[in-house]
C-alpha positions in Angstrom: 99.9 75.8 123.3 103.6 74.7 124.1 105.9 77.1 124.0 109.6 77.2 122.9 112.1 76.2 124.7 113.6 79.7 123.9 110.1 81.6 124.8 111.0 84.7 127.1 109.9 84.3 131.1 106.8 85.5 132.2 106.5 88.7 133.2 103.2 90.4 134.1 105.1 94.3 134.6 107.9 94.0 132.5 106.4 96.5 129.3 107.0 99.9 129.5 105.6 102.5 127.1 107.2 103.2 123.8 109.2 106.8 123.4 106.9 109.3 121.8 109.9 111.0 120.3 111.3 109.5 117.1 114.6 110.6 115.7 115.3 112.3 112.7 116.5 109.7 109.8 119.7 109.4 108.2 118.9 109.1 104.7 115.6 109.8 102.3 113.2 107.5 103.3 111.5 106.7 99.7 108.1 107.0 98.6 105.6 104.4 99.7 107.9 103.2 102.2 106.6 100.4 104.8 106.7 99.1 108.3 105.9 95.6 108.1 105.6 94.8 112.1 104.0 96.5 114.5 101.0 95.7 116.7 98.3 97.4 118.7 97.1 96.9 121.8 93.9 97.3 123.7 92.8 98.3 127.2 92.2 95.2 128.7 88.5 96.0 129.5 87.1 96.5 125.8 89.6 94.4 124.0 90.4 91.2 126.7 93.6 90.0 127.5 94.0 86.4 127.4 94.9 84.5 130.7 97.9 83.0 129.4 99.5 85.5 128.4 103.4 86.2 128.6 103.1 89.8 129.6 100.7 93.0 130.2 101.2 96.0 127.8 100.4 99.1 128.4 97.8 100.7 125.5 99.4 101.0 122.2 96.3 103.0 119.9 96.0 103.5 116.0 96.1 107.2 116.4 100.0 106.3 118.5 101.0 104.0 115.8 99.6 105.9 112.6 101.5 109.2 114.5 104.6 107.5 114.4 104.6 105.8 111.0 104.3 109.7 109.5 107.0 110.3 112.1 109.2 108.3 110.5 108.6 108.8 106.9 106.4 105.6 106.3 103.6 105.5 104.2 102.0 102.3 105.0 102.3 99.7 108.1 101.5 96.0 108.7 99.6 95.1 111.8 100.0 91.8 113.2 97.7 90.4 115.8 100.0 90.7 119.2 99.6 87.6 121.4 97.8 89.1 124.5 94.4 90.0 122.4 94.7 86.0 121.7 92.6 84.8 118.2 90.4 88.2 118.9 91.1 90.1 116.2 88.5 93.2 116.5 90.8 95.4 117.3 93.5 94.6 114.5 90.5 94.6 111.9 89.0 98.2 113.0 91.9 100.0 112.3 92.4 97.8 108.9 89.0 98.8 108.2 89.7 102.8 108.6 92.5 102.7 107.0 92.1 100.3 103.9 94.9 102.1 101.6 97.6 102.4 104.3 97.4 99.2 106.8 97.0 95.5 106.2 97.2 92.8 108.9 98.3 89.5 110.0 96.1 87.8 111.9 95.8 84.9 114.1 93.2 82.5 113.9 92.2 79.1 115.5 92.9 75.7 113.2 88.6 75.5 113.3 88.3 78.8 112.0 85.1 79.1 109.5 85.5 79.8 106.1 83.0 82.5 106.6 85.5 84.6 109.0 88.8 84.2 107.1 86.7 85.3 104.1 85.6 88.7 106.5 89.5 88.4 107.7 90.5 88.6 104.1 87.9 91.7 103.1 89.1 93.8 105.9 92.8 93.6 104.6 94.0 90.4 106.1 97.0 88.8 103.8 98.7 86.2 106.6 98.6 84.3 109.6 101.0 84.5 112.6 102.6 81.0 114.4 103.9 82.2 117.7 105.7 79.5 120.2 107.2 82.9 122.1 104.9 84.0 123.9 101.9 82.9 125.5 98.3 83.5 123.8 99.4 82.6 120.2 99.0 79.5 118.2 101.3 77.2 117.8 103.0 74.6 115.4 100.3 71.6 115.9 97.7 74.0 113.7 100.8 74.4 110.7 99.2 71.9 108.2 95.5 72.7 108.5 96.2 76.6 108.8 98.7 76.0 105.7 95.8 74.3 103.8 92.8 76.6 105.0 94.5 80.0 103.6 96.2 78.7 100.4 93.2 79.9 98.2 93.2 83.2 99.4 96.6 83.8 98.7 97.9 84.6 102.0 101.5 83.6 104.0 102.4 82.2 107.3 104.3 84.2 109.4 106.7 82.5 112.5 107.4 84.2 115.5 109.9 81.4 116.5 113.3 81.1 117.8 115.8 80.0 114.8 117.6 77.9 117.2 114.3 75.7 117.0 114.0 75.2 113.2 116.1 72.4 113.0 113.8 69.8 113.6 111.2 71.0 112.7 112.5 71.3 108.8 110.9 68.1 108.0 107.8 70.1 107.8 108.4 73.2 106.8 110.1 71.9 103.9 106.8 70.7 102.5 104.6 74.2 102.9 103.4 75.8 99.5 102.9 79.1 100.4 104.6 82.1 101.1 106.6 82.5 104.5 107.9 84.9 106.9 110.1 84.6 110.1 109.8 87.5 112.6 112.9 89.6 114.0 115.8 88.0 112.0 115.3 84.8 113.4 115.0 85.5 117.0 117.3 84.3 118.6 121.0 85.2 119.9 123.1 86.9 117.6 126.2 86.0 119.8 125.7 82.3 118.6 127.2 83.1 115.2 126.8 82.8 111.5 127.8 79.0 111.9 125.6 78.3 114.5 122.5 75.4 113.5 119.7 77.8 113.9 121.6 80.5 111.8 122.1 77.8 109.2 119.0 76.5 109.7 117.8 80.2 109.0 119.6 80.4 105.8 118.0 77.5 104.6 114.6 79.2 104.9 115.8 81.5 102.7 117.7 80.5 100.0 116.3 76.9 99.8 113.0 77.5 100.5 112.2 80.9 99.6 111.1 82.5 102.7 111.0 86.2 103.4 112.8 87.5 106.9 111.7 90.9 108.9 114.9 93.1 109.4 113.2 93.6 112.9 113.4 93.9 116.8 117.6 94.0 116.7 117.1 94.7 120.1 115.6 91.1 120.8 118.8 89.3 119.4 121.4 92.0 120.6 123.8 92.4 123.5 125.1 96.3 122.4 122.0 98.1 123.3 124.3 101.4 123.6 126.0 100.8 120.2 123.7 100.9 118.0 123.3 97.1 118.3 126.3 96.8 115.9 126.7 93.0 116.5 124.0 92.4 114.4 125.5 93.9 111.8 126.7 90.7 110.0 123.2 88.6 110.7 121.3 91.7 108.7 123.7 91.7 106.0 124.3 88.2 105.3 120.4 87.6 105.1 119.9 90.8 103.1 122.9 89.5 100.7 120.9 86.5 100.3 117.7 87.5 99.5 117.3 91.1 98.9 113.5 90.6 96.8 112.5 89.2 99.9 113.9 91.4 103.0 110.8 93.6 104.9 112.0 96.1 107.2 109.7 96.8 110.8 109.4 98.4 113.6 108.0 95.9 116.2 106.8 99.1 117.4 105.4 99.5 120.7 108.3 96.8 121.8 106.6 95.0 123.8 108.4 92.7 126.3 111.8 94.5 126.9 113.6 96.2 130.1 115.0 98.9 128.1 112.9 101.0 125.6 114.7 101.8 121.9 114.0 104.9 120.2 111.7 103.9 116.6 113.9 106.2 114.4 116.8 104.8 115.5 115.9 101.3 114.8 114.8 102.8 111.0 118.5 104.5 110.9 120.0 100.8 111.1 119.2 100.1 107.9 121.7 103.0 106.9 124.1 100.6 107.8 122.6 97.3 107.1 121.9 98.6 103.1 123.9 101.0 102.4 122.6 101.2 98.5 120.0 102.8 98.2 118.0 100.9 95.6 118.3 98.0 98.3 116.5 100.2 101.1 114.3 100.9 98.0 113.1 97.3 97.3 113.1 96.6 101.9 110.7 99.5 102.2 109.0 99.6 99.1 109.0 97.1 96.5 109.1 94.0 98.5 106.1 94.6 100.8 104.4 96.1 97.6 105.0 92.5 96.3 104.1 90.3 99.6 101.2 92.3 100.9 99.3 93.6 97.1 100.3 97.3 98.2 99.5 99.6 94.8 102.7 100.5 93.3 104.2 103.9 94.8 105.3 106.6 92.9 108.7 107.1 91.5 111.5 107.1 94.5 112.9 110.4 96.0 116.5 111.4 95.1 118.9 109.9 97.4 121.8 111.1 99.3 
């Protein structure tokens, strides 16, 4: 698969392990609330990496992940399929499998895929596919059409992993998909570029024109001010959430894979403090909108707020 200009160096020992320690929040996380990213990772032994990979993880396990979603006050998580397990899915599926009423997944799948295995990818609490031209061991744009095509029926989105500075030409296409979309991490790409920039506008395209959802995710993949709160990104949250707040998901990227310096998960869900400061909109991030794009049941009524 060809990667992005944009795609990060390889790096074979540049993941370090996530922080076990999650910091208190800053305001009442409501009822039902979601992370919509976050990713597990095998051994290596049981669950292969693949050779062309971008970088080597450590292990991320269900029980680390499902300890740190009660950490921070979420009910529910999304797992995507993270790009070193390749199109093998098992692990992804097992936990979606224990855990039917609190995880669904994004998968990703070859263009040849059977009918028989998106219909077992489905049943096990599959609701998208992930495009990745990022990192190494995903699948990439020459599969968009078919993939588009194949999981239309079953009701189920694309999701991008791609750098926004790289959506320009390919509008063309994306201007002709049906279903439901989602781009990773706020675009991916530079915040220092600016508002004005052609992938930023390109960006807002996506979602006003188009409909698209955006994850308010990995700040520290587009951010310079690691030590302050990463408050250039600020503006690029806000401007996108302004936009389109039925269709703004809030996650963790949780372990963070692929980064020299290792954030702390509660912080990144303290941002939000900042980036919505109404409740009711962190109401509809966490709750309502992934409700809506993933056919969670309805939560119950939200907690007071401060």
């Amino acid at each position: 698969m060809p990667l992005s200009p944009h795609s990060l160096p390889v790096d074979h020992d540049a993941c370090l392990a996530p922080l076990a320690e999650v910091e208190p929040a800053t305001f009442d996380v409501p009822e039902g609330a979601c992370d919509t990213h976050a990713h597990l990772i095998g051994d290596g032994v049981r669950y292969p990496f693949v050779s062309e990979r971008s970088y080597t993880p450590p292990p991320a396990p269900e029980q680390a992940y499902l300890a740190m979603l009660a950490a921070c006050g979420m009910a529910r998580g999304v797992l995507v399929q993270v790009s070193v397990h390749g199109t093998d899915n098992r692990l992804l599926l097992e936990a979606l499998r224990r855990h039917p009423d609190r995880l669904c997944g994004v998968a990703v799948v070859a263009a040849d895929v059977s009918d028989r295995e998106l219909e077992a990818l489905h049943a096990a609490g599959v609701r998208g596919l992930r495009i990745n031209v990022l990192f190494g061991g995903g699948v990439g744009f020459a599969a968009l059409e078919t993939l588009a095509q194949r999981i239309a029926p079953l009701g189920w989105h694309l999701q991008f992993l791609v750098d926004a500075r790289d959506l320009p030409p390919l509008m063309p296409r994306l201007e002709k998909l049906t279903l439901p979309c989602v781009i990773d991490h706020m675009g991916h790409m530079p915040v220092a570029e600016g508002l004005q920039s052609a992938g930023f506008r390109a960006l807002m395209q996506c979602v006003r024109d188009l409909g698209w959802w955006v994850k308010l995710s990995g700040a520290y993949r587009i951010s310079t001010r690691f030590d302050q709160d990463f408050d250039d990104v600020v503006p690029w949250a806000q401007t996108l959430i302004a936009a389109a707040p039925d269709r703004m998901l809030w996650g963790s990227d949780w372990p963070h894979v692929a980064i020299p310096r290792m954030p702390n998960t509660g912080r990144l869900r303290n941002l939000l403090a900042t980036w919505a400061p109404d409740p009711l909109q962190r109401q509809r991030i966490l709750v309502n909108n992934p409700e809506r794009l993933y056919g969670f049941p309805p939560a119950q009524a939200p907690k007071a707020t401060r």
